[in-house]
SEROFI-333562 format. One record per residue (C-alpha): residue number from 1; residue in one letter; z, y, x. Coordinates in Angstrom, 3 decimals. Layout:
SEROFI-333562
PT num residuo        z        y        x
PT NUM       A        Z        Y        X
...
END
This chain:
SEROFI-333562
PT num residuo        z        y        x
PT   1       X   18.375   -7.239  -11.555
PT   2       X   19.412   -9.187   -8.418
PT   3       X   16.341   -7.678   -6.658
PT   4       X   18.011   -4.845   -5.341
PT   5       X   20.337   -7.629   -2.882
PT   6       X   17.513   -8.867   -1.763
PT   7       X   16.301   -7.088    1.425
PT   8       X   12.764   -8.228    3.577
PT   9       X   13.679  -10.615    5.897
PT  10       X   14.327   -9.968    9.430
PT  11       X   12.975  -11.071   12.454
PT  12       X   14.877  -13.563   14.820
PT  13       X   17.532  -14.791   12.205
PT  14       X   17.097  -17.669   10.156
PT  15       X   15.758  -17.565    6.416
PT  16       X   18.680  -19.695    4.884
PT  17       X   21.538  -17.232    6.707
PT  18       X   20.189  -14.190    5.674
PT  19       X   19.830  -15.471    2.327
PT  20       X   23.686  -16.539    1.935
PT  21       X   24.364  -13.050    2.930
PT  22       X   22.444  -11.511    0.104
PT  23       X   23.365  -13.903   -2.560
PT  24       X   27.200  -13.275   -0.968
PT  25       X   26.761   -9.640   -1.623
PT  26       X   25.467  -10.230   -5.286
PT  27       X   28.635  -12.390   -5.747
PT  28       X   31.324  -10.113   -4.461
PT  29       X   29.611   -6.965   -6.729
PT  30       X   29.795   -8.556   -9.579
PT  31       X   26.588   -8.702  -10.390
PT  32       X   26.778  -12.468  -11.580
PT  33       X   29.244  -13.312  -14.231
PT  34       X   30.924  -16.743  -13.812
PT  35       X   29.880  -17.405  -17.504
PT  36       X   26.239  -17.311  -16.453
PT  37       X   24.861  -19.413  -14.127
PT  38       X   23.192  -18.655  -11.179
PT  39       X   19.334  -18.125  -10.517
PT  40       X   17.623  -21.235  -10.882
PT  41       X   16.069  -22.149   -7.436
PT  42       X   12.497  -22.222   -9.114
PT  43       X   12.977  -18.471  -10.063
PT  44       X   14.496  -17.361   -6.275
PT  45       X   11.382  -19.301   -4.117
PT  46       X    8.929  -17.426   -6.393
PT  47       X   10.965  -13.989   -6.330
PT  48       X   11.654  -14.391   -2.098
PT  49       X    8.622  -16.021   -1.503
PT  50       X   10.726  -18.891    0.347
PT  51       X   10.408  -22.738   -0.217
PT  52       X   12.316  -24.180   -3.210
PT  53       X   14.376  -26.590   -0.599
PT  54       X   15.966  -23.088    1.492
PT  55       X   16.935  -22.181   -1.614
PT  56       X   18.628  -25.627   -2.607
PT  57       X   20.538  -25.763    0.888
PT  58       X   21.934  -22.134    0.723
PT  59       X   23.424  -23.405   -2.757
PT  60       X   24.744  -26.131   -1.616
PT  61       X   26.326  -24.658    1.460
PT  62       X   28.063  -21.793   -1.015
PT  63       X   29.195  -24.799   -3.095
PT  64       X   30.582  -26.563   -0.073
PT  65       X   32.526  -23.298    1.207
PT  66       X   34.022  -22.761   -2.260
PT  67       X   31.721  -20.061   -3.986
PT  68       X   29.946  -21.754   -6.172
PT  69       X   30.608  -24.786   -8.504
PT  70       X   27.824  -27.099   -9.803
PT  71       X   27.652  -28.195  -13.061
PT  72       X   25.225  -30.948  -14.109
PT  73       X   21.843  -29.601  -15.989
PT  74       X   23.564  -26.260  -16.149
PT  75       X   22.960  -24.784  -12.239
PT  76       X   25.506  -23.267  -10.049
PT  77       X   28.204  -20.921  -11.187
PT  78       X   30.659  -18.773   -9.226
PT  79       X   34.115  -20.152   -8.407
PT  80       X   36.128  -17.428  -10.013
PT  81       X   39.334  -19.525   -8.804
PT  82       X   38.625  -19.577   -5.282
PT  83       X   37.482  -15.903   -4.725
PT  84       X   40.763  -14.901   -6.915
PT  85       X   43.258  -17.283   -4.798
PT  86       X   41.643  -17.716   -1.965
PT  87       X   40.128  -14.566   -0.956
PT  88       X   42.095  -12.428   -2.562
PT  89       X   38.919  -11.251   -4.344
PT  90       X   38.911   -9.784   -7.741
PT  91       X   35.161   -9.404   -9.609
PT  92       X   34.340   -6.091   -9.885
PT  93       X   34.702   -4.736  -14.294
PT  94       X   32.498   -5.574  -16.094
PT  95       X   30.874   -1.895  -16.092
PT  96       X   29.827   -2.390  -12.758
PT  97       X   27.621   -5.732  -13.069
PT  98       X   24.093   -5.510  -13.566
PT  99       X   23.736   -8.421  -15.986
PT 100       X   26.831   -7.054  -18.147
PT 101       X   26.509   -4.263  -20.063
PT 102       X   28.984   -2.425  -22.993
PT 103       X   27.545   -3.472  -26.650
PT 104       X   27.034    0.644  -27.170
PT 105       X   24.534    0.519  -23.813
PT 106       X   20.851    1.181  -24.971
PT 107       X   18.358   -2.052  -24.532
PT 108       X   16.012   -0.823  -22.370
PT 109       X   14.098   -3.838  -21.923
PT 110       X   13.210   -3.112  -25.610
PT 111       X   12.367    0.554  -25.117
PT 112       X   10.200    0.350  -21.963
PT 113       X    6.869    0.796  -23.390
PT 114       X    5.559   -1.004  -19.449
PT 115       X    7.904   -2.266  -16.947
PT 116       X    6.005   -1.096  -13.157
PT 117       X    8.801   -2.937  -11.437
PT 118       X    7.137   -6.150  -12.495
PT 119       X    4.041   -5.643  -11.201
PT 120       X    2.737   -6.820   -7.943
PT 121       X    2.936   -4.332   -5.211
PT 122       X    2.449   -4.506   -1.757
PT 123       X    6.418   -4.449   -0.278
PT 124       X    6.890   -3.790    3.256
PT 125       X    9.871   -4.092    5.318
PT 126       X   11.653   -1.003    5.434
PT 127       X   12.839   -1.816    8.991
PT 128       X    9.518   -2.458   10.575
PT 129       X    9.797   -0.578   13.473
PT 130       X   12.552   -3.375   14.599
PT 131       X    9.897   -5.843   15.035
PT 132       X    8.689   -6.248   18.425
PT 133       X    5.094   -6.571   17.751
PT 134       X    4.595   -4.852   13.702
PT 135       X    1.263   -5.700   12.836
PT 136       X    1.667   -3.366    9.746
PT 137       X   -0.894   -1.718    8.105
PT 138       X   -0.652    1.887    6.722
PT 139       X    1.704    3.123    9.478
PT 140       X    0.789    5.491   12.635
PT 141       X    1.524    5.203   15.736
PT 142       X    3.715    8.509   17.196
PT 143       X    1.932   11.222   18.223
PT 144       X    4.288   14.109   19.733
PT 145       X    1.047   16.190   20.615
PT 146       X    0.424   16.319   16.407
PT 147       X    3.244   16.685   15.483
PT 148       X    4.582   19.909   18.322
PT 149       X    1.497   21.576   16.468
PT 150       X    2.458   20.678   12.884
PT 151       X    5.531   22.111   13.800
PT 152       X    3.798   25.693   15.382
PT 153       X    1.884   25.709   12.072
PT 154       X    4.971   25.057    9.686
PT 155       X    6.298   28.430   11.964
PT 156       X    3.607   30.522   11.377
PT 157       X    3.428   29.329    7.585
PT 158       X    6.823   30.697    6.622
PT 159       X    6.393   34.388    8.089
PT 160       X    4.569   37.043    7.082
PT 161       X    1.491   37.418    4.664
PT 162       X    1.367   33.807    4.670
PT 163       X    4.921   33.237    3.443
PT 164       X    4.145   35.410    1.050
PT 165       X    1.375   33.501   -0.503
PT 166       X    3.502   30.610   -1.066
PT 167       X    6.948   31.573   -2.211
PT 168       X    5.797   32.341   -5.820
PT 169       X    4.778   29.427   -8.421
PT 170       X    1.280   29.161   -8.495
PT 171       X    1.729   27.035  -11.568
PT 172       X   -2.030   25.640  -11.662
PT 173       X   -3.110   27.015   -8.489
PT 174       X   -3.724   25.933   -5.152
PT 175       X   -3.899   26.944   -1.851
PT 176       X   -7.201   28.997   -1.688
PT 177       X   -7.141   28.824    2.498
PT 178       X   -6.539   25.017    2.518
PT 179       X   -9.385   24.740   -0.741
PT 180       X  -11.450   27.098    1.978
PT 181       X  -11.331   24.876    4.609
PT 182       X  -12.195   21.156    2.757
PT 183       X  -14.866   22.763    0.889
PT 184       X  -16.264   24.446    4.255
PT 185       X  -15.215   22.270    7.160
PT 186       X  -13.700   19.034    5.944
PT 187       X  -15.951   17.336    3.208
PT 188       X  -19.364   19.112    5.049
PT 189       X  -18.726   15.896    7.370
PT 190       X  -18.869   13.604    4.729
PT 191       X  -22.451   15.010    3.690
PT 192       X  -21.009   16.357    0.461
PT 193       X  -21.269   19.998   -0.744
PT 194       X  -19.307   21.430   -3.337
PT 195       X  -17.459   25.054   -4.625
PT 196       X  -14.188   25.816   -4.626
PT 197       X  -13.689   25.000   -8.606
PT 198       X  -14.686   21.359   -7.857
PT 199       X  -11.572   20.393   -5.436
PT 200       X   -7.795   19.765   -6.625
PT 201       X   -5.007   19.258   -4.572
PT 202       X   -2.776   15.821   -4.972
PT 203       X    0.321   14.539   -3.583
PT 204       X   -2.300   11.320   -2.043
PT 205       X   -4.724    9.054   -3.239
PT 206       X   -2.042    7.041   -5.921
PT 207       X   -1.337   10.394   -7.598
PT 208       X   -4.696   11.113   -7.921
PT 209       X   -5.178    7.965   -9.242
PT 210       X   -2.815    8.130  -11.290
PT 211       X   -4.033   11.410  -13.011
PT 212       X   -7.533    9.874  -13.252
PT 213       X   -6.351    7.149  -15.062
PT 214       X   -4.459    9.163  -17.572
PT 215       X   -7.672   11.423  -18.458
PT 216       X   -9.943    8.494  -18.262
PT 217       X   -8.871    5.464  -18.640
PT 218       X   -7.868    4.064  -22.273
PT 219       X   -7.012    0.521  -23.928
PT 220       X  -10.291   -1.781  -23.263
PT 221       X  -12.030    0.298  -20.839
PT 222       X  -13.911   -2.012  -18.150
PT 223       X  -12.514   -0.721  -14.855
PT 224       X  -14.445   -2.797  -12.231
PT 225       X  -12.070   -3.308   -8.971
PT 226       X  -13.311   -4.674   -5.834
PT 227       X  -11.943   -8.361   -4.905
PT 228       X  -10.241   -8.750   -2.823
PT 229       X   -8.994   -5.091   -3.474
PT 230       X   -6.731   -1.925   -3.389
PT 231       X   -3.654   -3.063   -5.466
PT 232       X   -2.100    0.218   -6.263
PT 233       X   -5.669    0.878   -7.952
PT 234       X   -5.460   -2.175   -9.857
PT 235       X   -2.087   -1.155  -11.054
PT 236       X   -2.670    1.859  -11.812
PT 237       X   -5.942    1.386  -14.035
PT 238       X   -4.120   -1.680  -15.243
PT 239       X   -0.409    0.093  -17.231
PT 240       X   -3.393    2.589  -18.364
PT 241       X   -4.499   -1.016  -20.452
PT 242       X   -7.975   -0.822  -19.027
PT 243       X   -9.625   -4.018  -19.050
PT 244       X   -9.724   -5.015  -14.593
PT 245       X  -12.859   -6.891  -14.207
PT 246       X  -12.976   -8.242  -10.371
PT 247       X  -15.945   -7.397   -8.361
PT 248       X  -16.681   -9.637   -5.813
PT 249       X  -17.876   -8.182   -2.363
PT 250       X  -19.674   -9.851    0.907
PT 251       X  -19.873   -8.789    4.725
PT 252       X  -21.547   -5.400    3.253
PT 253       X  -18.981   -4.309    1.026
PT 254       X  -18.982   -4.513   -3.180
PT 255       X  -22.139   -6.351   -4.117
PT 256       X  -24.375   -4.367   -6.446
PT 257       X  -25.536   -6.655   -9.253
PT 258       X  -25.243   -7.670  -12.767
PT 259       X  -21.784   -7.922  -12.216
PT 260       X  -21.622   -4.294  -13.095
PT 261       X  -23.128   -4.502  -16.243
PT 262       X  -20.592   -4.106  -18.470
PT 263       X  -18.601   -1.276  -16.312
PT 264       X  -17.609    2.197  -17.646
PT 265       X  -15.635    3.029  -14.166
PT 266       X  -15.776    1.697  -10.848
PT 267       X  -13.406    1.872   -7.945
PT 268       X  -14.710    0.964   -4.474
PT 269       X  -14.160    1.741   -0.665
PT 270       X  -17.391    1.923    1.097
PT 271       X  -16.199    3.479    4.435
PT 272       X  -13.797    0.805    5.088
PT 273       X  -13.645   -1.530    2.465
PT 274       X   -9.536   -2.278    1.382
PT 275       X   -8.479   -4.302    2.564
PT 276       X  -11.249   -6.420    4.856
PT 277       X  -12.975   -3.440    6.408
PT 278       X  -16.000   -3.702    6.150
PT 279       X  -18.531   -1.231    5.368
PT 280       X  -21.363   -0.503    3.056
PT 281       X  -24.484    0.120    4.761
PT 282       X  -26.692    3.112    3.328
PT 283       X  -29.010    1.591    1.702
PT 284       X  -26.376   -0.546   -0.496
PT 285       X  -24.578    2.745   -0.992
PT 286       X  -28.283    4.195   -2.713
PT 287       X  -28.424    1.077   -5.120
PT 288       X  -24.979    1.220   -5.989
PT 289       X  -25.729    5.440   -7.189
PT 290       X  -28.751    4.158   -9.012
PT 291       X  -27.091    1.134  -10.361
PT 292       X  -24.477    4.305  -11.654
PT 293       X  -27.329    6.162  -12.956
PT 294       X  -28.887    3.586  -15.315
PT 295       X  -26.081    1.690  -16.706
PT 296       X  -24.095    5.623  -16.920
PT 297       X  -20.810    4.079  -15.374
PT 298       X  -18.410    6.239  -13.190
PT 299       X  -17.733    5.964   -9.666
PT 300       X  -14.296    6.552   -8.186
PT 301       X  -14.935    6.453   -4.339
PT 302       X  -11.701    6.382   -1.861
PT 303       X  -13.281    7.624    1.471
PT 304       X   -9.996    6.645    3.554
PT 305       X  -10.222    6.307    6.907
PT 306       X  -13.812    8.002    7.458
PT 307       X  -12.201   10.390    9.939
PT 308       X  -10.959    7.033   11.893
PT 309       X  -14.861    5.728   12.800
PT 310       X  -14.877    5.345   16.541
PT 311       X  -18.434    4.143   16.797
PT 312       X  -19.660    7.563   15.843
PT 313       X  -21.912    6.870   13.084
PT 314       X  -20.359    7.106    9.709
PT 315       X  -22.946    6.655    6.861
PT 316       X  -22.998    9.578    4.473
PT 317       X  -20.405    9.498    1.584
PT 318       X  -21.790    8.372   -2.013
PT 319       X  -20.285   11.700   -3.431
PT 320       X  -23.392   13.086   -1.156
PT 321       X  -25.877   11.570   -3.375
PT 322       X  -24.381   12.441   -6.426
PT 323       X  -26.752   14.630   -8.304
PT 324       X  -25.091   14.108  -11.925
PT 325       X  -21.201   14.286  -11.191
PT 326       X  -20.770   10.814  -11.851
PT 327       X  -18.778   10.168   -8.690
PT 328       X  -15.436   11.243   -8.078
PT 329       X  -14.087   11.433   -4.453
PT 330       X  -10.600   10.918   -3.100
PT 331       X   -9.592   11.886    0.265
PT 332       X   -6.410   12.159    2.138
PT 333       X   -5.954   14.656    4.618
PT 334       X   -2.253   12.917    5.983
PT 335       X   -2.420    9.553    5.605
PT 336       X   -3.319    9.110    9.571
PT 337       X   -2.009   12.568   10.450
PT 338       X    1.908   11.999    8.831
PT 339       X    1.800    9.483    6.057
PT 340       X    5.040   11.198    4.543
PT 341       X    3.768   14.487    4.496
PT 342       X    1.231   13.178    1.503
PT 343       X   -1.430   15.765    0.495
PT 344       X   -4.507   14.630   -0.382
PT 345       X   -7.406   15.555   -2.723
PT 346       X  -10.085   15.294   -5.597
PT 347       X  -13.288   16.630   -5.342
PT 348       X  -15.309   16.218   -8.978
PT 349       X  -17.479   17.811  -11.297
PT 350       X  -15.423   20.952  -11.963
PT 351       X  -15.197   20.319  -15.916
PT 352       X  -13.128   17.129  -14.695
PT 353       X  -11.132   19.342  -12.070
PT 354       X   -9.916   21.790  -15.071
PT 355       X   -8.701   18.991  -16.506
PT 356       X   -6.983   17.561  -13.903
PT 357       X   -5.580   20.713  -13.125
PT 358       X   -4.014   21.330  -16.400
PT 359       X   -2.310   17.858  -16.319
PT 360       X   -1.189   18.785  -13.585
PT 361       X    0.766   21.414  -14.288
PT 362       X    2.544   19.263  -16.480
PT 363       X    3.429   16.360  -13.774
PT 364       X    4.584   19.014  -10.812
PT 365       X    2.432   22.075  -11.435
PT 366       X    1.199   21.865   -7.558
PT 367       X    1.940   19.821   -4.571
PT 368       X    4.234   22.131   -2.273
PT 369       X    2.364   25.588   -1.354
PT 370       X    4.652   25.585    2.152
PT 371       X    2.888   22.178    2.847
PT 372       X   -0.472   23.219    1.717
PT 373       X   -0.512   26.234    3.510
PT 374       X    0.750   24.506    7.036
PT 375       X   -2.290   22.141    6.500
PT 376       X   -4.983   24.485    5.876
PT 377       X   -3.444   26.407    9.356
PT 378       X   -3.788   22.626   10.732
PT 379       X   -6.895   22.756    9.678
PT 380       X   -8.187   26.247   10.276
PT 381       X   -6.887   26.080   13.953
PT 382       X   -8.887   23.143   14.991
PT 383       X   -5.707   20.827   15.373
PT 384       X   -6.898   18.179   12.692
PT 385       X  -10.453   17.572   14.653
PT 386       X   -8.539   17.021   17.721
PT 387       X   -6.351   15.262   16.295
PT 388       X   -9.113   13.103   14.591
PT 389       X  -10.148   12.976   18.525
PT 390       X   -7.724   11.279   19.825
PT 391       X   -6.968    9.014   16.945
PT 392       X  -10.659    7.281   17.471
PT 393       X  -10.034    7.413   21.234
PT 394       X   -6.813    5.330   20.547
PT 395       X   -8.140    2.904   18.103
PT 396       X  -11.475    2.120   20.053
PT 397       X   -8.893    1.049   22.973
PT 398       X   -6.608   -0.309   20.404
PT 399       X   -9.898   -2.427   19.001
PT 400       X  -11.225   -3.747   21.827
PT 401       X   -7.830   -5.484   23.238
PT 402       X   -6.947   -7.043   19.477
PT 403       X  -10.835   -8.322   19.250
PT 404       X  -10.694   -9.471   22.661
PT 405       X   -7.231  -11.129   22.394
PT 406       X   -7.881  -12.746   18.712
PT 407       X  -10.978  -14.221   20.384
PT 408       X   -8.924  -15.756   23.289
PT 409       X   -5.980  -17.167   22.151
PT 410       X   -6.876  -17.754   17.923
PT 411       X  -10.487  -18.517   18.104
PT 412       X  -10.192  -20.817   14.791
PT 413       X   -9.574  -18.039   12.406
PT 414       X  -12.053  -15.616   11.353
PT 415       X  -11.190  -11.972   11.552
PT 416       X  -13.098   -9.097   10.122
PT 417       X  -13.136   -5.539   10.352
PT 418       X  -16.028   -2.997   11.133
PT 419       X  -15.044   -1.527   14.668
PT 420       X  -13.794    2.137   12.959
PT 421       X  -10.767    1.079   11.539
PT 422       X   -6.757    0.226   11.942
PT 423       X   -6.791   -2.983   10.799
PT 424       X   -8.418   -6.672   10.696
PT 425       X   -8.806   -9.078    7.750
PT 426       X   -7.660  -12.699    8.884
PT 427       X   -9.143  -15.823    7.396
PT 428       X   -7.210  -18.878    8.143
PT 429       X   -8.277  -22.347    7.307
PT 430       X   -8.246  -22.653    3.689
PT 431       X   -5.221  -25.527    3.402
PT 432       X   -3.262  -22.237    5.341
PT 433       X   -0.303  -20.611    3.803
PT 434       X   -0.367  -17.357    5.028
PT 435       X    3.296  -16.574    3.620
PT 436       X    4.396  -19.809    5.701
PT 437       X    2.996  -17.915    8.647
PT 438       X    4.577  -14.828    8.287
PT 439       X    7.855  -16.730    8.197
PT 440       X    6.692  -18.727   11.659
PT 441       X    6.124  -15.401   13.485
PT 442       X    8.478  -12.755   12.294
PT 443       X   10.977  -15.684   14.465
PT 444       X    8.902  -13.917   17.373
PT 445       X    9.238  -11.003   16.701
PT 446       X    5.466  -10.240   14.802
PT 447       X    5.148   -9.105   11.225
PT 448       X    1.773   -9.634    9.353
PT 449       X    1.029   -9.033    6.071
PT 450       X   -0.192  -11.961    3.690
PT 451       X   -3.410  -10.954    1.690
PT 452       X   -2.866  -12.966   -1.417
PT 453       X   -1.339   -9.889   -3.097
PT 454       X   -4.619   -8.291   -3.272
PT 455       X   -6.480  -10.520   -5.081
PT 456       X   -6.353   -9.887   -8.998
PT 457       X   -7.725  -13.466   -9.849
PT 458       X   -5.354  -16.045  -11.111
PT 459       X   -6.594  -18.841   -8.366
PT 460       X   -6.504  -16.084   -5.508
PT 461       X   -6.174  -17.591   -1.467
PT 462       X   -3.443  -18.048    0.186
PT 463       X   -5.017  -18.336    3.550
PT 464       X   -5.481  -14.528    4.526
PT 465       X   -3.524  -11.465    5.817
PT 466       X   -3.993   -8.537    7.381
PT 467       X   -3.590   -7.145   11.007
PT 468       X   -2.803   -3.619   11.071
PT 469       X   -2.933   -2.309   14.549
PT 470       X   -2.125    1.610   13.878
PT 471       X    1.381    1.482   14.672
PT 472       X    1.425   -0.686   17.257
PT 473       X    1.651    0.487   20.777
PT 474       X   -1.674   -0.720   22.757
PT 475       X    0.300   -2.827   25.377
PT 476       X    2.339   -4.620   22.922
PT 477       X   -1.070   -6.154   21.443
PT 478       X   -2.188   -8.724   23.496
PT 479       X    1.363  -10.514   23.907
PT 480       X    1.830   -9.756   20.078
PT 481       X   -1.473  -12.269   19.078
PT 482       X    0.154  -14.211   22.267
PT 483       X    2.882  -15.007   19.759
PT 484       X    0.989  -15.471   16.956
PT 485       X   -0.927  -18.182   18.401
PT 486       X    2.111  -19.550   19.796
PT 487       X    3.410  -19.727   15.957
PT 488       X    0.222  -20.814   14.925
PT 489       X   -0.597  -24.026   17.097
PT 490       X    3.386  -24.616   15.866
PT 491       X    2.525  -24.727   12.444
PT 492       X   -0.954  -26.628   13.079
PT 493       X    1.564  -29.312   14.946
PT 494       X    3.180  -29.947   11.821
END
């Protein structure tokens, strides 16, 4: 597919340029044939997300330097001719193209029972840190404190008794010193109380999704999915052929009504609803558990970024009401520690952990015991609460200068976002293309993040995105929405 030419585009060059490059690069591999015609321009705006006219002009510019030849009602083709006797340029056999293959090659398109690649997934630049102001979500800032003592811990974690305890396959096992400390220091926070049998280690929230899915869900299933919502959920549920019934959710987080009637499972946030923020407040958190209780659905609750409330008074978790084992609770331990480390867990009713655990074993066996066994020293040591420390400390300052500077200098769009958090939900007029602004900005030098993707409705807004502040350094905030308001009174002036 010509996806893989396509790279995000870059701040401080212009669309239409870096475009030419990429559909250069596709032309020189081979990956067109000059007996097929080019990409129709409908096809590349809706792939790139770009206007139909950059498209147009980046055609006609390759047509007027000689790579491409129109052909009436047909599309654009590649001039064969000129790259041969002008360039010297020979297209690469046909082995090598992507939309050529040998007549012995297997059709995969017809074996693929689901395609994933299709889906639509949140795609972030892969050179992010370039941008001057990245307003990303899902990233953390550096912290060379955390990571000198992740480093101490790794140390101690491959001498020893505790090497030891790791270098073997523990097949179905896990580490029982990192199981020790979430059943008896991390979850306790939470409100939630639970043995040793009733916790699994995962590889982060999407693999435990992913398992849960595969024991639970099935072909018509009514998975209920907040809206606007967490799109790898909604993915994941969805190649499982679950039926995704949107929830819809208000200033207090999923609304608990008949619209869960006809639920079996149900996915929600409640500490910091994905992606607006907001949270539930307790007593919507009780009538959502007995809402559980007489209509016997199950609860899948993602408690990310609990450990990240700077105001000091996180509600309990709705796994600590849970007096049936009806909700099942997902944590991650690295996702604001070192998102690439990825361990995370499940803690259920343990019939549903032996389960897991035997899947499992036939997906990796265990996440990495060396890993598990530097957390649970992370842990045991006191490093992760301090850590936890200073990552509210940072956020609160963090939260107060984005609040105060969204308020100043974009005081007609709505942001939300419960002060806890590392990131704020936009709202911009509705006749707003947020993908329009993106473009605008990134020209300064500030990436945002259009919302539309995590809507699962056909008709979903265009007129949101997100404002992750986690990676950002503080003083880069305030001239970062500086620019954005810059781009934004551009775009209001036509």
């Amino acid at each position: 597919m010509l996806e893989r030419y396509f790279r995000p585009f870059e701040a401080g060059r212009g669309l239409q340029e870096q475009l030419r490059e990429s559909l250069l690069s596709a032309i020189l591999d081979g990956a067109m044939p000059p007996s097929e015609p080019m990409p129709s321009s409908r096809k590349l705006c809706e792939l790139l997300k770009v206007s139909r006219n950059t498209v147009v002009l980046v055609y006609e510019q390759l047509v007027q330097d000689g790579y491409l030849i129109p052909s009436d009602r047909r599309g654009y083709f590649i001039n064969e001719k000129y790259l041969r006797q002008q360039l010297n340029v020979s297209l690469k056999p046909a082995t090598q193209k992507i939309f050529e293959r040998p007549d012995h090659a297997p059709d995969w398109e017809a074996r693929l029972q689901s395609s994933s690649s299709q889906l639509r997934a949140i795609v972030k630049p892969r050179n992010w840190r370039e941008y001057r102001y990245p307003f990303i979500y899902g990233q953390v800032e550096a912290d060379e404190q955390t990571a000198a003592r992740w480093r101490d811990c790794s140390r101690i974690a491959s001498t020893g008794a505790h090497m030891r305890s790791w270098v073997d396959d523990q097949v179905m096992l896990d580490d029982p010193l990192l199981i020790e400390q979430i059943v008896q220091r991390v979850l306790p926070k939470r409100g939630i109380s639970v043995s040793a049998q009733e916790v699994m280690i995962t590889i982060g929230t999407q693999n435990s999704l992913y398992m849960l899915a595969r024991l639970l869900g099935r072909p018509g299933l009514v998975m209920g999915l907040e809206e606007p919502g967490y799109v790898d959920a909604r993915n994941i549920f969805g190649l499982s052929g679950c039926e995704l019934k949107p929830l819809r959710i208000d200033r207090q987080g999923l609304v608990v009504n008949e619209q869960l009637a006809n639920c079996e499972m149900v996915f929600c946030t409640p500490s910091h609803q994905s992606p607006t923020g907001v949270t539930m407040p307790l007593y919507r958190r009780l009538e959502l558990m007995a809402s559980a209780r007489e209509r016997d659905f199950l609860i899948i609750e993602d408690d990310y970024e609990n450990e990240q409330n700077f105001l000091g008074s996180n509600h309990p978790a709705l796994k600590s009401f849970d007096d049936s084992g009806r909700v099942i609770y997902l944590g991650s331990l690295t996702k604001s520690l070192l998102p690439g480390v990825r361990l995370g867990f499940i803690a259920a009713d343990a019939e549903l952990i032996h389960e897991l655990r035997a899947l499992r074993r036939y997906i990796y066996r265990h996440p990495p015991s060396n890993n598990q066994r530097t957390l649970a020293l992370f842990l045991s040591m006191g490093h992760y609460d301090a850590h936890a420390r200073r990552l509210r400390d940072r956020l609160a300052r963090k939260w107060r200068v984005i609040s105060r500077a969204m308020a100043e200098h974009l005081p007609q769009l709505n942001a939300s976002g419960m002060a806890g958090g590392s990131s704020l939900w936009v709202s911009c007029p509705v006749d707003v293309d947020a993908w329009v602004l993106q473009r605008l900005v990134a020209r300064r030098g500030v990436l945002i993040e259009p919302g539309d993707i995590h809507y699962l409705s056909e008709q979903r807004p265009l007129n949101c995105f997100r404002l992750g502040f986690g990676a950002i350094a503080e003083e880069l905030i305030e001239p970062g929405i500086m620019a954005l308001g810059e781009a934004w009174r551009e775009m209001q002036a036509g």
